[in-house]
DODREN-90306 format. One line per 2 residues: number of its first residue (from 1); their letters; for each residue x, y, z of C-alpha. Coordinates in pm, whole numbers. Layout:
N
NUM = a = X Y Z  ...
// end
This chain:
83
1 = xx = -6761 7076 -2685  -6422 7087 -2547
3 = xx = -6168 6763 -2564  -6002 6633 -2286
5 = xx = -5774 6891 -2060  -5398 6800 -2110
7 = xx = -5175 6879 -1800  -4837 6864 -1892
9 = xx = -4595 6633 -1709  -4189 6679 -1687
11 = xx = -4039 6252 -1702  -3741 6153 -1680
13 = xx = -3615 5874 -1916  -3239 5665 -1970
15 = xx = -3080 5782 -2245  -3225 5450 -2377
17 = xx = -3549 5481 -2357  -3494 5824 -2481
19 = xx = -3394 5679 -2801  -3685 5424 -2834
21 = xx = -3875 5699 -2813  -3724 5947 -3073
23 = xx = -3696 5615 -3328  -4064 5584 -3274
25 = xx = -4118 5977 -3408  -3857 5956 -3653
27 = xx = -3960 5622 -3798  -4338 5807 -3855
29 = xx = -4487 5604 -3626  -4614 5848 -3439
31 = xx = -4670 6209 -3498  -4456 6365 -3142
33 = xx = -4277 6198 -2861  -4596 6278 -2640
35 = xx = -4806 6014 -2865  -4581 5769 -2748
37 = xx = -4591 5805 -2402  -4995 5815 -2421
39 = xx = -4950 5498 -2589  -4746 5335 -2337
41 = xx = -4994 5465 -2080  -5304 5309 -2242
43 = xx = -5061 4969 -2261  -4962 4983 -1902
45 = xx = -5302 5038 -1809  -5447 4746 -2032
47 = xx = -5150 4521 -1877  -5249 4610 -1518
49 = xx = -5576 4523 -1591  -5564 4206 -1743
51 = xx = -5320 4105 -1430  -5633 4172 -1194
53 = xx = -5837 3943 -1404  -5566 3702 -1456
55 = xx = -5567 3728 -1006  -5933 3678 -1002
57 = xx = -5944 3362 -1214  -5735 3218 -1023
59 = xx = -5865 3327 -717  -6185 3166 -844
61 = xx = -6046 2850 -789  -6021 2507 -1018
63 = xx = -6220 2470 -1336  -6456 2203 -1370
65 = xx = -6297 1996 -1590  -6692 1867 -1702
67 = xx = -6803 2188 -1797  -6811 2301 -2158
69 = xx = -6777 2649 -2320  -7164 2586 -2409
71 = xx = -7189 2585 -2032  -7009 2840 -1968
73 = xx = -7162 3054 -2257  -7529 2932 -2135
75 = xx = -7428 3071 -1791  -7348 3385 -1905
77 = xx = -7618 3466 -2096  -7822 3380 -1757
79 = xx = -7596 3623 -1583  -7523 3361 -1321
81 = xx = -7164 3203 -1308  -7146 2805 -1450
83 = x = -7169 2525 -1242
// end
């Protein structure tokens, strides 16, 4: 079974960022400058996610104020939103 294909990527970075990232190797952190940037990814990603949940919450409209976390957990287990 083969891993994942890597494609590399040329980036461009400030001379600080540069540096965050070569303190990050250096410190043993992580094992290569590459490890970082995957990193970041996976944080960016998470970020951008929880920003689109965050936007349908909200978009979801007031909370009851009557309605319990029981409630709320009941509902879920039902697979049908609370109240």
């Amino acid at each position: 079974m083969e891993g994942p294909v890597v494609e590399k990527i040329s980036v461009s970075l400030t001379a600080q960022q540069a540096r965050m990232v070569d303190d990050a190797v250096t410190s043993g952190d992580y094992a290569s400058s590459s490890e970082v940037i995957r990193e970041a990814l996976r944080d960016w990603r998470a970020k951008r996610l929880l920003g689109q949940l965050w936007d349908q919450g909200l978009a979801g409209g007031p909370a009851d104020p009557d309605e319990t976390i029981d409630d709320i957990k009941q509902a879920a287990r039902r697979g049908k939103p609370a109240a």
